[in-house]
NUGUTOR-550833 format. One record per residue (C-alpha): y negated, z negated, x. Coordinates in Angstrom, 2 decimals. Example, Ala and Ser with C-alpha at 12.3 -4.5 7.8 and 13.67 -1.06 7.14 Angstrom:
2
<<4.50, -7.80, 12.30>>,
<<1.06, -7.14, 13.67>>,
! end
This chain:
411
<<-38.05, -54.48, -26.31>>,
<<-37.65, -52.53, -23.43>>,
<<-36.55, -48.62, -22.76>>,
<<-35.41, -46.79, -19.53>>,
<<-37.50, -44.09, -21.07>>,
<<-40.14, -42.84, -23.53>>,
<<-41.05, -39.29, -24.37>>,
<<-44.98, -39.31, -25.91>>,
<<-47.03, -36.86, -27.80>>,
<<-44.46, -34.70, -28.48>>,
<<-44.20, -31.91, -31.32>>,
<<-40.55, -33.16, -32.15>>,
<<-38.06, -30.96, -33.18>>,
<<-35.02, -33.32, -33.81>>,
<<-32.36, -31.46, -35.29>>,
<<-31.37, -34.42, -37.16>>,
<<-31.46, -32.66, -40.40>>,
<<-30.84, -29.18, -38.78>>,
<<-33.83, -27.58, -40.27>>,
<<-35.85, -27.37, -37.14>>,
<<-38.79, -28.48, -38.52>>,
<<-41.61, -29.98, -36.41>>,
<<-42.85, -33.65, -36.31>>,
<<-46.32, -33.75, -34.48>>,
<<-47.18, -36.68, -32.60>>,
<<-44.03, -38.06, -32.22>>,
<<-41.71, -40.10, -29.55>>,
<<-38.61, -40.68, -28.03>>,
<<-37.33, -43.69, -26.46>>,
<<-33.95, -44.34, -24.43>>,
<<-32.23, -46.63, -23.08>>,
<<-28.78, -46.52, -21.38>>,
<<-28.49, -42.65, -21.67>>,
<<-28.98, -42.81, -25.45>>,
<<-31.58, -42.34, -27.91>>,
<<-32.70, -45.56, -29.12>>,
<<-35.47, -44.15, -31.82>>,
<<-37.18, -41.13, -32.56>>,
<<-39.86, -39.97, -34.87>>,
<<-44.17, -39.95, -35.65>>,
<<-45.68, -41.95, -32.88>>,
<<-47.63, -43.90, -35.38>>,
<<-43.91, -45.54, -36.99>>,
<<-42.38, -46.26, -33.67>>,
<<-41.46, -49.64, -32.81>>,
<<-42.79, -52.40, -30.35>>,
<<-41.64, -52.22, -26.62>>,
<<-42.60, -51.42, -23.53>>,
<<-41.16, -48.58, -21.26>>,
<<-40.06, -47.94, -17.37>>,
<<-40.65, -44.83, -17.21>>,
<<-43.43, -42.79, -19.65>>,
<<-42.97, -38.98, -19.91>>,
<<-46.01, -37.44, -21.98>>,
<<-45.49, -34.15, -23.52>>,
<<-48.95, -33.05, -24.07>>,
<<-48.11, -31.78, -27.16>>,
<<-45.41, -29.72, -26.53>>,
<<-42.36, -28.94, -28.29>>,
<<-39.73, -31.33, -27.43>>,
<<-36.02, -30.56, -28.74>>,
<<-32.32, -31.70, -27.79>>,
<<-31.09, -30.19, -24.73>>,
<<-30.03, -26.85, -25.81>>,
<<-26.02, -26.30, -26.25>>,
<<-24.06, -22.79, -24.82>>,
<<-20.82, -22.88, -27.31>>,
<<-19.16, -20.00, -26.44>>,
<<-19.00, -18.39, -22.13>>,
<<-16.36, -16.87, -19.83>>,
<<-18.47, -17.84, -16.82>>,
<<-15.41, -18.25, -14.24>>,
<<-14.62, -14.77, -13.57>>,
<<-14.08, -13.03, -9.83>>,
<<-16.09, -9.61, -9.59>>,
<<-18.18, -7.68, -12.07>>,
<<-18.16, -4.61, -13.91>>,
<<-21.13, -2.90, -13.64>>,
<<-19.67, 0.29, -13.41>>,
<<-18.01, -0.13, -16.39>>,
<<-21.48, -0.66, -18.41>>,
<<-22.70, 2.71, -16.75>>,
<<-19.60, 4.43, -18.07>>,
<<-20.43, 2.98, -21.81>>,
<<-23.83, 4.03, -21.39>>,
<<-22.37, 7.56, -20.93>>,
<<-20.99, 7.52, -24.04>>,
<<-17.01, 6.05, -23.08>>,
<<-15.98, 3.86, -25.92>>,
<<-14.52, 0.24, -25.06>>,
<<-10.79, 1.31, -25.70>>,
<<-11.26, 3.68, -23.55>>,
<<-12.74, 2.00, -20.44>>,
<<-9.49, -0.23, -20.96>>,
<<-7.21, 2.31, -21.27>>,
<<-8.23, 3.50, -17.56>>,
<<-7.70, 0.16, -16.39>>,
<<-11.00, -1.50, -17.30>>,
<<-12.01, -4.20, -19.13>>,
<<-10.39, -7.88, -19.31>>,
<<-7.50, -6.58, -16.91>>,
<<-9.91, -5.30, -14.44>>,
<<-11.52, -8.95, -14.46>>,
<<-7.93, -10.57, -14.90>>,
<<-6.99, -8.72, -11.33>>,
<<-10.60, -9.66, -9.91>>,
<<-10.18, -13.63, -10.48>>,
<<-6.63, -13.60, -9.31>>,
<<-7.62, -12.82, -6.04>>,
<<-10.88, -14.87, -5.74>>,
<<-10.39, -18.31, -4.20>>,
<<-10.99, -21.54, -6.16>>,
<<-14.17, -22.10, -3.23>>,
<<-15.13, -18.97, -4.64>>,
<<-15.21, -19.54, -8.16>>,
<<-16.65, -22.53, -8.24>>,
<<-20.08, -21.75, -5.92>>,
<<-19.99, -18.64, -8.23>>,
<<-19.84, -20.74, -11.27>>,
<<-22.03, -23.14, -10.21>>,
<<-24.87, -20.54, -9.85>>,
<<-24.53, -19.55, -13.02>>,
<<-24.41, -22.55, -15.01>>,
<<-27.79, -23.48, -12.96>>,
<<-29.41, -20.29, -14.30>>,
<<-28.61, -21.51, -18.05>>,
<<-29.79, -24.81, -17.16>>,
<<-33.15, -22.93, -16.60>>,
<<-33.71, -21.94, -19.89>>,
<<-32.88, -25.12, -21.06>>,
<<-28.99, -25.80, -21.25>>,
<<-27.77, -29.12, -20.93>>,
<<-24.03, -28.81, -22.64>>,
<<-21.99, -25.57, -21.78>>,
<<-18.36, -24.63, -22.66>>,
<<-16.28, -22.51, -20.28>>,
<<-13.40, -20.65, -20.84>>,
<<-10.29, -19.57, -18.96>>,
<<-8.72, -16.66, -20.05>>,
<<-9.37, -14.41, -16.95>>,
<<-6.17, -15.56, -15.41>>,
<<-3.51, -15.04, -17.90>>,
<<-0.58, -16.30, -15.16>>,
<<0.18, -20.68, -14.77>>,
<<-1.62, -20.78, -11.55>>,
<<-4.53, -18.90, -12.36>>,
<<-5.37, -20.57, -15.73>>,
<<-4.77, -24.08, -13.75>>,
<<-7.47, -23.29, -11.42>>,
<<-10.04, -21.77, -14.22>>,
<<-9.81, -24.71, -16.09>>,
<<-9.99, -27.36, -12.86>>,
<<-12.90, -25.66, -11.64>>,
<<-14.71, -25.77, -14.95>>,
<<-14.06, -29.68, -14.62>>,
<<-16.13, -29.87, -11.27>>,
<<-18.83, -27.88, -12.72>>,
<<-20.36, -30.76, -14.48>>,
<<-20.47, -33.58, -11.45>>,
<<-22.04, -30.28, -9.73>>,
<<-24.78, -29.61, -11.80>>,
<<-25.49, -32.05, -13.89>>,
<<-24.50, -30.11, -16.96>>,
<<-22.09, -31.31, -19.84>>,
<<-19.23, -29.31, -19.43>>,
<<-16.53, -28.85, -22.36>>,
<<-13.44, -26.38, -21.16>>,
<<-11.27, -24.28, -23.48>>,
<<-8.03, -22.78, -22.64>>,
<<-7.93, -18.86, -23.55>>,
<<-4.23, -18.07, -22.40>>,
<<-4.23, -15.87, -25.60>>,
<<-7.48, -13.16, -24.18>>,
<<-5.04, -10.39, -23.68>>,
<<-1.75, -9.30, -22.42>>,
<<-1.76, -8.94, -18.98>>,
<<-0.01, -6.21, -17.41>>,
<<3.09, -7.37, -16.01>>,
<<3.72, -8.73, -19.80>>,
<<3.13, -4.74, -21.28>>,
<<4.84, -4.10, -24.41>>,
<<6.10, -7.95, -24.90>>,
<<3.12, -9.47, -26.55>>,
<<5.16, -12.21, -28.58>>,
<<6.97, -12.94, -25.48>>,
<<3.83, -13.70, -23.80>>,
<<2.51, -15.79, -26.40>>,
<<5.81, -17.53, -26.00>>,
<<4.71, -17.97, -21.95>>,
<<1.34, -19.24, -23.02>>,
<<2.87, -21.74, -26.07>>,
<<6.02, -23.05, -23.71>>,
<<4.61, -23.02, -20.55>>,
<<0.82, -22.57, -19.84>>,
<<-0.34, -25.07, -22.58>>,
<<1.99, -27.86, -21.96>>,
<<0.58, -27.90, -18.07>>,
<<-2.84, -27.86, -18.95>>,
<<-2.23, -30.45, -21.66>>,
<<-0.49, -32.46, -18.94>>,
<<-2.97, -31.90, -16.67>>,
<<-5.99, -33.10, -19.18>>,
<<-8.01, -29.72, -18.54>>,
<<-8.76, -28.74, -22.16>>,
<<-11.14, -29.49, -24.81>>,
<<-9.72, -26.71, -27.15>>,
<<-8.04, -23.63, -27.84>>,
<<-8.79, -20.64, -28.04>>,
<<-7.36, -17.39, -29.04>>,
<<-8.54, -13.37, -29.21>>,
<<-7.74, -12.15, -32.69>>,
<<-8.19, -8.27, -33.22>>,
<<-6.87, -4.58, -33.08>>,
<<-6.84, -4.48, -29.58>>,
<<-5.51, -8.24, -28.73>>,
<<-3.37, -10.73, -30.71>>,
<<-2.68, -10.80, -34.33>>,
<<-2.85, -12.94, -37.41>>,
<<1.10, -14.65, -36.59>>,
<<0.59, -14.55, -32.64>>,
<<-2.32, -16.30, -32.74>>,
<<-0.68, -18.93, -35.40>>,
<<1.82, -19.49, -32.50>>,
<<-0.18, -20.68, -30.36>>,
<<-2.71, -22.81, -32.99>>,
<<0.46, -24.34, -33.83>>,
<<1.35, -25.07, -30.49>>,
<<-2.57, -26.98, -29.69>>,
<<-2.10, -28.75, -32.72>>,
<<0.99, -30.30, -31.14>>,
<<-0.20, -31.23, -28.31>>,
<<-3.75, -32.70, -30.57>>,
<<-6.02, -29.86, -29.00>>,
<<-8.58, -28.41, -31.71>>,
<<-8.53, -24.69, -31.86>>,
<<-11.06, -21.96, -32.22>>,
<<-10.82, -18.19, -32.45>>,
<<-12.39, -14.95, -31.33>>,
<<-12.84, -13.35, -34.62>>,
<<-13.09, -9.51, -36.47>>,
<<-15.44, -8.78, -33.24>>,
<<-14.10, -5.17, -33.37>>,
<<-12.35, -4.19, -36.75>>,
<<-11.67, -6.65, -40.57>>,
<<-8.45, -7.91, -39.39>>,
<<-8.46, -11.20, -41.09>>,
<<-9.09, -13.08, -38.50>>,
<<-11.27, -15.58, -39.39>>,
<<-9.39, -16.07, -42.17>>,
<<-6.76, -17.24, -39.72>>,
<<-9.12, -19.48, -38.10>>,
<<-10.41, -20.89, -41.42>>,
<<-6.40, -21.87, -41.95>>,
<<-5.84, -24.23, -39.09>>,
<<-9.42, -25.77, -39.68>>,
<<-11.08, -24.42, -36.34>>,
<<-14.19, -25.67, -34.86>>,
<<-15.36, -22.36, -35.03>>,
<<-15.08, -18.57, -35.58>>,
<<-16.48, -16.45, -33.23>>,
<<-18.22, -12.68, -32.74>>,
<<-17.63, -12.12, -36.93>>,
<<-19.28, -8.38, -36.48>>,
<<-16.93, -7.04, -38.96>>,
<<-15.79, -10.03, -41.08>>,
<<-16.06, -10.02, -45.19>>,
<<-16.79, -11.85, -47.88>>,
<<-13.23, -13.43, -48.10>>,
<<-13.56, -14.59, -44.81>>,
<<-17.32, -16.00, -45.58>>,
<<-15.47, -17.44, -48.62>>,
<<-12.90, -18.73, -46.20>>,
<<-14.95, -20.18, -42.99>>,
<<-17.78, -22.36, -46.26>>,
<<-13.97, -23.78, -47.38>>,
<<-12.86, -24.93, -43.82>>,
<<-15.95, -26.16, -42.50>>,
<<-15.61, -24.23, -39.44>>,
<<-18.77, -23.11, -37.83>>,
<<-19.45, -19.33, -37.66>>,
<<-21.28, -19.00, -33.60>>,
<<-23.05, -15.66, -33.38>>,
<<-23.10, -13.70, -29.90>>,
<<-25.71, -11.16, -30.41>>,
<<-25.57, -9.54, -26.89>>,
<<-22.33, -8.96, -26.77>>,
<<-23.07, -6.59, -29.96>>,
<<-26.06, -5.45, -27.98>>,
<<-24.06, -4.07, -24.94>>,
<<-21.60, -2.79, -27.14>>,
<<-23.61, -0.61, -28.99>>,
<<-21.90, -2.12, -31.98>>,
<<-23.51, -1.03, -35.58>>,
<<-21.82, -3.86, -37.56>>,
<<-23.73, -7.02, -37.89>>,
<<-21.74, -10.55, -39.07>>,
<<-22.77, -11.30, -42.89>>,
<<-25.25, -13.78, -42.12>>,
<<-27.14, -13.39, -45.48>>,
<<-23.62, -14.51, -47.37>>,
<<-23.10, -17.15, -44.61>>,
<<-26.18, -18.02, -44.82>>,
<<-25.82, -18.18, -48.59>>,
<<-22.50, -20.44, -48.19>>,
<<-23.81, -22.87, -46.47>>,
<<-21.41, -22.03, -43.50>>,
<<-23.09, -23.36, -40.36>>,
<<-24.33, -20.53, -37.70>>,
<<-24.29, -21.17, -33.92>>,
<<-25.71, -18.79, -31.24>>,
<<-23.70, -19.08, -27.71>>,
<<-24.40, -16.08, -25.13>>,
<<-20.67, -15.31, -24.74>>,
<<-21.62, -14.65, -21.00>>,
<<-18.83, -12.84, -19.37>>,
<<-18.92, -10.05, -16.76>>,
<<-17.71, -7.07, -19.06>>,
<<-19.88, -7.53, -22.68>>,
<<-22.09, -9.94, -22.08>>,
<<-23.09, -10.27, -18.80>>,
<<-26.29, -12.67, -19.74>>,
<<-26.73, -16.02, -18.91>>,
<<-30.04, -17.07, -20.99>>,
<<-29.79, -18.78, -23.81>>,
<<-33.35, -18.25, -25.55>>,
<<-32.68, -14.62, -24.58>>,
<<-29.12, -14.30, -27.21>>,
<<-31.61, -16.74, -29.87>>,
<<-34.18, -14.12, -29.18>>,
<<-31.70, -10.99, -30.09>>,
<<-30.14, -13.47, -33.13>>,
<<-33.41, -13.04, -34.67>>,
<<-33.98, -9.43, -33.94>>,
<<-30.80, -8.13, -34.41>>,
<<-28.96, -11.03, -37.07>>,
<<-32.00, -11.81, -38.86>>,
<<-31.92, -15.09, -38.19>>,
<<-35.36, -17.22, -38.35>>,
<<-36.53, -19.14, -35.19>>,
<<-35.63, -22.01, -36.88>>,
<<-31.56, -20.77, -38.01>>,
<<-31.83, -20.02, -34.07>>,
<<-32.63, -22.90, -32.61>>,
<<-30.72, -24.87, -35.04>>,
<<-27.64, -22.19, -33.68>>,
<<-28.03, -23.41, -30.25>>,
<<-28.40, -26.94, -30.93>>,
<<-26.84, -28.90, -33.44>>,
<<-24.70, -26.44, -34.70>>,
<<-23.40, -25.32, -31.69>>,
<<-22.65, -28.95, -30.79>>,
<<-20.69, -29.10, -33.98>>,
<<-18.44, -25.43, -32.79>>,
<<-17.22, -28.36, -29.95>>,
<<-16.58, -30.96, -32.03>>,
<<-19.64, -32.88, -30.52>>,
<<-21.31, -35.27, -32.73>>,
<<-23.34, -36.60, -30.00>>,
<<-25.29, -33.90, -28.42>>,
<<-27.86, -30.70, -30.28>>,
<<-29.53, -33.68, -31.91>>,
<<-32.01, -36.67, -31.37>>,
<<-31.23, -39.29, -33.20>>,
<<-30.09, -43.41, -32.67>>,
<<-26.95, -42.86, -30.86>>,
<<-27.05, -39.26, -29.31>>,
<<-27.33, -38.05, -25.86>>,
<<-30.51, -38.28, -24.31>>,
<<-30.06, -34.76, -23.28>>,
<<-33.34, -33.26, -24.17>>,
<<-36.14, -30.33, -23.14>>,
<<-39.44, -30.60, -23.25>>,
<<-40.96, -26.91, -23.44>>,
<<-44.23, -24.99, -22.55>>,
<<-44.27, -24.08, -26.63>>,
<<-45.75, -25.30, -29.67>>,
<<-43.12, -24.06, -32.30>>,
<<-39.50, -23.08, -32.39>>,
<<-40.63, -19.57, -32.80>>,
<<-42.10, -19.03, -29.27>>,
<<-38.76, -19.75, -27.80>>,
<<-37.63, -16.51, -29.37>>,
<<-40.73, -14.81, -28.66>>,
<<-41.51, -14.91, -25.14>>,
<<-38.73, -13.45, -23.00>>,
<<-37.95, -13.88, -19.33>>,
<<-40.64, -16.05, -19.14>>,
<<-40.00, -19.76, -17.87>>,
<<-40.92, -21.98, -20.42>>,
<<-38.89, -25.11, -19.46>>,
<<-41.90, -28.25, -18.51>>,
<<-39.12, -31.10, -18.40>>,
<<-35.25, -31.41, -18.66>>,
<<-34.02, -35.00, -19.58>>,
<<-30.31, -35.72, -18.77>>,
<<-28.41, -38.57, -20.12>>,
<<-32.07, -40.48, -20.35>>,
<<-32.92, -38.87, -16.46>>,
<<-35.43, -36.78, -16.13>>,
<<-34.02, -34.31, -13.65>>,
<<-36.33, -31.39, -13.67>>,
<<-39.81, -30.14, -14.47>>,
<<-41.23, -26.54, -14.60>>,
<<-44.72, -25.03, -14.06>>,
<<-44.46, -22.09, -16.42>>,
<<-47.52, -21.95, -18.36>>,
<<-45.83, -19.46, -21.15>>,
<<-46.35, -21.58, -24.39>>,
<<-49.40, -22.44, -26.25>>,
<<-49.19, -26.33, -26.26>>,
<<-52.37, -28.14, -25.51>>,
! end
């Protein structure tokens, strides 16, 4: 037998079983892109490699998996942080013609060249700490020809950098101006007119809707759930990020992938989310920049068995971060997750808030999409911030990059 590629003396977190426990010694081999075996060192099978990568001893995981960013956006808004910091509350920054609509009139007048070398950059800088699938959202457009060109540009992203890319169409983000006052006859825009060209067009994984006091509600956002699962689109949903407003609830109805932000969802919607199978994702800094005192119930999701992802929600107006390990870090600190719900949150189970079976995990059949870190244990990935503790990045069974960070403690 013969592999393209074998990983050796790695301390093997597989995420097969989603535990993110540690095998020591262990190996990986590929062939064709895909892993062919992985396990102890001492049970792995005859055959002879091309290509030998040897860990050293260090921690070894899947590629790490971003499940929930706005990262196509034109301009910032910095000065909209420094207002919050002053005390201005979030309704109010948008009520003096902040937040998404300050964004929404930013990427309508950026260029698609623009975008892209924009987006580009910042999918690179989560490929540093690790990232080898990312989804991107539209939903700063919120016209036809402006959520076209979100969504095609997210397509090139991937042949650019290497990175899996999974898009999501976010027509329903927020009512855009010229569409004041008529909410359901935007959502009847975005069901009739905006989601049959992007279904046409092939530019969507999912969709995605905002459900909340200050966006859509509970029989908007069944419009246009109703109107993806038409066109055979799975859906997930922005959820109770900023009051209980049954949201998730909603999203636990049409079976999404996942629920998302949860900061002020209850134990009917925990209830809810364990009976759908749809993954809660956590996005920590977003709460973080907000201020916000609510946490999601992660003891009773925890105690549901509802599966918890961690995504950076990295977007220029609540989350402008674009780290990975960074959001783990404050899922611990601030969620109470363990190192090991965390790293399990931004691997397998954020693979499964995409509907990917194939990637978060190594195991016979999965993406060999896989990081090989200056660490020892899950729990210095959530320990050491800002430093780089990336040694190797396999892609699709190529090993594409290699750092010099000496941050971990492997031997």
């Amino acid at each position: 037998m013969t592999w393209d590629l074998l990983v050796t003396g790695a301390r093997l977190a597989s995420m097969a079983d989603g535990t993110g426990g540690v095998v020591d010694d262990a190996a990986v081999a590929v062939s064709q892109g895909r892993v062919v075996w992985a396990g102890a060192g001492s049970e792995r099978p005859g055959g002879e490699a091309r290509e030998v990568l040897e860990a050293g001893g260090r921690l070894v995981t899947p590629g790490l998996v971003d499940c929930h960013t706005h990262l196509l956006f034109g301009g910032h808004r910095a000065h909209e942080y420094g207002r919050r910091l002053a005390g201005a509350a979030y309704q109010e920054v948008a009520e003096a013609g902040g937040g998404i609509m300050a964004t929404v009139r930013a990427t309508r007048a950026a260029s698609s060249a623009s975008l892209l070398a924009a987006g580009i950059e910042r999918v690179r800088a989560l490929a540093e700490g690790g990232v080898t699938t990312v989804e991107v959202k539209s939903g700063y457009g919120l016209d036809l020809d402006t959520e076209l060109r979100l969504l095609r540009t997210a397509r090139l992203l991937g042949a650019e950098t290497g990175v899996r890319v999974v898009t999501t169409f976010l027509g329903a983000h927020a009512v855009p101006e010229e569409w004041a006052g008529r909410a359901d006859e935007y959502v009847a825009f975005v069901c009739e007119e905006v989601l049959p060209a992007v279904a046409a067009e092939g530019l969507a994984d999912a969709v995605d809707a905002f459900c909340d006091s200050v966006a859509f509600s509970a029989a908007q956002v069944a419009s246009v759930f109703a109107a993806a699962r038409a066109f055979g689109l799975p859906v997930k949903l922005h959820a109770d990020q900023l009051s209980q407003f049954g949201a998730a609830e909603v999203a636990a109805r049409f079976g999404a992938l996942s629920a998302d932000h949860l900061e002020h969802a209850g134990p009917e919607a925990v209830g809810a989310l364990a009976e759908s199978g749809t993954v809660a994702v956590l996005l920590p800094v977003a709460a973080y920049v907000l201020g916000e005192v609510s946490r999601p119930p992660v003891a009773l999701l925890r105690a549901a068995g509802v599966p918890m992802a961690v995504a950076t929600d990295a977007n220029p107006g609540t989350s402008p971060a674009f780290s990975l390990p960074i959001a783990m870090h404050m899922a611990c600190r601030l969620f109470g997750l363990t190192p090991e719900e965390a790293l399990a949150g931004a691997t397998c189970h954020a693979a499964r808030a995409l509907g990917l079976s194939d990637v978060g995990v190594l195991g016979p059949g999965a993406a060999a999409d896989l990081v090989v870190w200056d660490a020892a244990e899950p729990v210095e990935l959530v320990y050491w911030m800002g430093l780089p503790l990336v040694h190797a990045v396999v892609r699709a069974g190529q090993v594409t990059g290699q750092g010099s960070g000496e941050g971990g403690t492997a031997g």
